[in-house]
C-alpha positions in Angstrom: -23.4 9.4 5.7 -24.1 5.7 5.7 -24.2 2.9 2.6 -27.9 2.5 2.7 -28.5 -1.1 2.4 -26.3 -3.0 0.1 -25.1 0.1 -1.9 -21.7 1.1 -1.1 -21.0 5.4 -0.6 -21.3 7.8 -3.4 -17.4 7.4 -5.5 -16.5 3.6 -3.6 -15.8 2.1 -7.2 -13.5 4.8 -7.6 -11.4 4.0 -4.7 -11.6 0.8 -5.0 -9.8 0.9 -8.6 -7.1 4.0 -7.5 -6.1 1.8 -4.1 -6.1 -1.5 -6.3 -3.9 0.6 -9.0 -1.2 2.0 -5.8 -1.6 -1.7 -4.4 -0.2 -3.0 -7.8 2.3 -1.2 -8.0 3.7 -1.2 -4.7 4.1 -5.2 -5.2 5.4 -4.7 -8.6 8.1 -2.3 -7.4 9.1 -4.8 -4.1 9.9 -7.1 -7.1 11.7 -5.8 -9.6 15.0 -5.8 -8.2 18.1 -7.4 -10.1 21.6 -7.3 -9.6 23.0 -9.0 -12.9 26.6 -10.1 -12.5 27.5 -9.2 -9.3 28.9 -11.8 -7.2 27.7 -10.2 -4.0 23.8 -9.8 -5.6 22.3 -12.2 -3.2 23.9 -10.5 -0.1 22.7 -7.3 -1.0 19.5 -8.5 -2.0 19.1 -9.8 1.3 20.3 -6.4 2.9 18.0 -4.4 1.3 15.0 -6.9 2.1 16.1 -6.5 5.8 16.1 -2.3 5.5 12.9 -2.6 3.7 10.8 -5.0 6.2 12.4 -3.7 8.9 11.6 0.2 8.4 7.9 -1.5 7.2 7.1 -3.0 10.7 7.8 -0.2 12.8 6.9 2.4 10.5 3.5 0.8 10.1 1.8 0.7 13.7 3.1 4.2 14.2 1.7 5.5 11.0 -1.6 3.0 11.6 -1.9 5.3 14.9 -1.8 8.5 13.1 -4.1 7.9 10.4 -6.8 7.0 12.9 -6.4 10.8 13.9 -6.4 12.8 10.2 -7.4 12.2 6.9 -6.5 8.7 5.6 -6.5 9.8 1.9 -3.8 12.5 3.1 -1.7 9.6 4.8 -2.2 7.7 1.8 -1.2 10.6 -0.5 1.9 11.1 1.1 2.9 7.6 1.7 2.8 6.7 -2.0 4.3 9.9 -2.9 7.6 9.3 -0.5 8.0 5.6 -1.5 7.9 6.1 -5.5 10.2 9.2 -5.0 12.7 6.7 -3.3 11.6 3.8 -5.4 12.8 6.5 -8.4 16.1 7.4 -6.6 16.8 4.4 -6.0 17.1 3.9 -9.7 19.5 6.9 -9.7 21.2 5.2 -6.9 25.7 5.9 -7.3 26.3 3.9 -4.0 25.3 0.8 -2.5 24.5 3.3 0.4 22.5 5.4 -1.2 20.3 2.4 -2.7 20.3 1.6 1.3 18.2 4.3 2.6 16.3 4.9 0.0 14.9 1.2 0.7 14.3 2.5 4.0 12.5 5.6 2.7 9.9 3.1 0.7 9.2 0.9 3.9 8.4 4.0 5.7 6.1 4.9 2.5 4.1 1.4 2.6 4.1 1.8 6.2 1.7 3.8 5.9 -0.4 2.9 3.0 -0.5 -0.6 3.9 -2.5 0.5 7.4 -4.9 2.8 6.2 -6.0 1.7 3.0 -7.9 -1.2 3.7 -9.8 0.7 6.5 -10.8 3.4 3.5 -12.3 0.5 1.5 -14.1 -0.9 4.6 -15.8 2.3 5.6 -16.9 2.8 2.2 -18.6 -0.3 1.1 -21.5 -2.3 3.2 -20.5 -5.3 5.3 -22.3 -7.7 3.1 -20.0 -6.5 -0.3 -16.7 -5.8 1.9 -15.1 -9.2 2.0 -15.7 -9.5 -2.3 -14.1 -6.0 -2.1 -11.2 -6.5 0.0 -9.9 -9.6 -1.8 -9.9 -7.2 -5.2 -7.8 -5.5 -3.2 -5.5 -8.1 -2.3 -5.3 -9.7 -5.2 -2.7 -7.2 -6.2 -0.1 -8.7 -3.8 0.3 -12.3 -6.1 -0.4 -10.3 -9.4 1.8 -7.3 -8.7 4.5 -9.8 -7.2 4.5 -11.5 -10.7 4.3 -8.6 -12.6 7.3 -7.1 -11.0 9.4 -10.1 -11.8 8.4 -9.8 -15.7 8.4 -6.7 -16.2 11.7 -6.1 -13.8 13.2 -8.9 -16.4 12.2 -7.1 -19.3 13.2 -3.7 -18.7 16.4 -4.8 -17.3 17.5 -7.0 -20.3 16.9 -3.9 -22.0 17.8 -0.7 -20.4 19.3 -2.8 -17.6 19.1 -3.2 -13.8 18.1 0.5 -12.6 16.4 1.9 -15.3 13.6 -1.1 -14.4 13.8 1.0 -10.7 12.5 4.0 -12.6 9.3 2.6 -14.7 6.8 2.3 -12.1 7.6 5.5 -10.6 5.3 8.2 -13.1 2.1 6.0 -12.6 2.0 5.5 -8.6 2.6 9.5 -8.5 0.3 10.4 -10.7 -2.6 7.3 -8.2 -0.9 9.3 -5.6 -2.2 12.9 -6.9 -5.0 11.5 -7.3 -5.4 9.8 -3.6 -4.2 13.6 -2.1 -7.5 14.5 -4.0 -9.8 12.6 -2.0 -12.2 12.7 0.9 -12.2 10.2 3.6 -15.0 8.7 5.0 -15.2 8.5 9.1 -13.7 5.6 10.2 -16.3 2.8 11.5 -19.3 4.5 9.4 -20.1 1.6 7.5 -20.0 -1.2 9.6 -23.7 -2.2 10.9 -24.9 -3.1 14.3 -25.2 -6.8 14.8 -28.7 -7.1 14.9 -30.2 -9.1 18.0 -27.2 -8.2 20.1 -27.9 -5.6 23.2 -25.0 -2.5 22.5 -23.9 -4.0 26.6 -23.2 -7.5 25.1 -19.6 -7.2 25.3 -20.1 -6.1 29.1 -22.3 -8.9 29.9 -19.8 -11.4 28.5 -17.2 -10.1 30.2 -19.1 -10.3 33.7 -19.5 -13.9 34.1 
C-alpha cells in the first residue's frame, strides 16, 4: 500500500505522535542526570557519557542492519523497553558500577530506536509532507534536552538525584507497549519515482 498523493498511510498521525512521545523522552532521560555534592560528579559524568555514546555508535549500525530485515516497530518496541528498564535501574543503582552498565544497557536501547524510527516515519508519509514531519520529530532532541534539565532539577531538589532516574521510566514503557503493538510499513514504499528520470539513470551516470 502506497500514500496516494499527498495523504500519508492509514494511522501515520498516530506514529508520528507515539515516536515524537519515545523521542522525548529519550532526550529527557540523557539529561537528567545529577550528582549533587560529590566531588568526583564531573568525572563520573563524563564516564558515563563515554559508556553511553560509545555503546550508542556501535550498537546503532548493527541494530540499523537488523531492522532492515524484521519488523521495525518490534525493534523499536524492544529498544525502548530495554533502555527505560535500565534508565529505571539505574535509579536503583547501589554502585557506581552498577550505574555503569546500566548506561551501557540504554545506549544499546537508543541504538536501536534511533536507526529505525525515522525510516518508520518516512515510509509512512508522502515525500512532499516528510521533511515538515521529520523536523516534528526532531524537535524532541532541543525540547526533551531542556526538559530533562528542569525537570531532572526539580525532582532531584525534591526526592533527590535518583529518584529523578525513575520518573520517566512508566511513560516510555507504556509508548513502548504501545510501539510492540504496531505494524510496519515496507521499507521504501512511500518514496516516489523521480519523475522524468529513466529507472537506468544511475547506470548511465556512472558510464561516462
Amino acid at each position: 500500500m502506497q500514500p496516494v498523493g499527498n495523504r500519508p498511510l492509514s494511522g501515520a498521525r498516530s506514529a508520528l505522535f507515539l515516536l515524537l512521545a519515545i523521542n522525548l523522552f529519550n532526550y529527557i532521560d540523557r539529561q537528567s542526570f545529577f550528582a549533587p555534592g560529590d566531588v568526583n560528579a564531573m568525572t563520573k559524568t563524563g564516564l558515563l557519557g563515554d559508556a553511553f555514546f560509545v555503546t550508542y555508535m556501535i550498537s546503532a549500525p548493527i541494530l540499523g542492519l537488523l531492522a532492515d530485515r524484521i519488523s521495525r516497530w518490534l525493534i523499536v518496541g524492544s529498544a525502548v523497553i530495554l533502555w527505560s528498564l535500565a534508565s529505571g535501574a539505574s535509579g536503583l543503582a547501589a554502585t557506581f558500577a552498577i550505574l555503569f552498565a546500566t548506561r551501557i544497557c540504554v545506549g544499546i536501547g537508543e541504538g536501536g530506536y534511533g536507526p529505525a524510527a525515522p525510516t518508520i516515519l518516512a515510509d509512512l508519509f508522502p515525500i512532499e509532507t516528510r521533511g515538515r514531519m521529520m523536523a516534528i520529530f526532531y524537535a524532541a532532541i532541543p525540547v526533551g534536552s531542556a526538559l530533562g534539565y528542569v525537570i531532572g532539577g526539580l525532582v532531584g531538589a525534591h526526592f533527590g538525584c535518583y529518584p529523578a532516574r525513575l520518573a520517566a521510566g512508566p511513560f516510555v514503557l507504556l509508548a513502548a507497549r504501545s510501539a510492540r503493538c504496531c505494524a510496519s510499513p515496507r521499507a521504501g514504499i512511500a518514496a516516489p519515482e523521480h519523475k522524468g528520470l529513466p529507472s537506468a539513470f544511475p547506470h548511465a551516470l556512472l558510464s561516462h
